[in-house]
C-alpha angles and dihedrals in degrees: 000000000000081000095053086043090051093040088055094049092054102049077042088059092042089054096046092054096041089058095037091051099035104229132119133266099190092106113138090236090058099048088049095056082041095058084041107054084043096054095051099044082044093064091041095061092046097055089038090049090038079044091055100043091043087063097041089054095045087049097048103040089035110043104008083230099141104107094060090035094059091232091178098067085043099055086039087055088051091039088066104035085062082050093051091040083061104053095047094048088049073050084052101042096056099043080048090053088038097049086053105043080049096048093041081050098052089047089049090052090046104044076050104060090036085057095053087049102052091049096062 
């Protein structure tokens, strides 16, 4: 989670800058290091919040040890880090759709333009 907490920070900083400098951040290279850094803390979280839930189950269903244990806390921490791996695949999900429809959009200009030029 310290990964996903630095990854968001940073994401946090570009957007800062990009609104205090007023420039844009829509470049093809951004949104591709965008997709990417979401893809991968997304599956982070997953496997840290399956990884967590896979010990509090075995805890509880194995050595009825959950009330020592404080197996509460624990299923209310998982409970928010699938929260939180949702969130940041829904993150993942739209600069992916966003990478493709600009990069659709930047083929589409080029073949253009290659087109106008072939036909002279």
């Amino acid at each position: 989670m310290v990964f996903q907490f630095l990854w968001s920070l940073f994401v946090a900083l570009v957007d800062v800058y990009a609104m205090i400098a007023h420039c844009s951040i829509q470049c093809l290279y951004f949104t591709k290091v965008l997709a990417l850094g979401d893809w991968v803390t997304s599956f982070m979280t997953l496997s840290a919040a399956c990884a967590s839930a896979g010990i509090t189950t075995f805890l509880d269903n194995n050595f009825n040890q959950c009330a020592t244990n404080h197996c509460g806390k624990y299923e209310g921490a998982i409970a928010m880090a699938m929260l939180c791996w949702m969130v940041v695949s829904l993150s993942f999900y739209h600069s992916f759709w966003f990478m493709t429809m600009r990069f659709i959009h930047l083929t589409k200009s080029i073949s253009f333009k290659l087109w106008i030029n072939w036909s002279k």
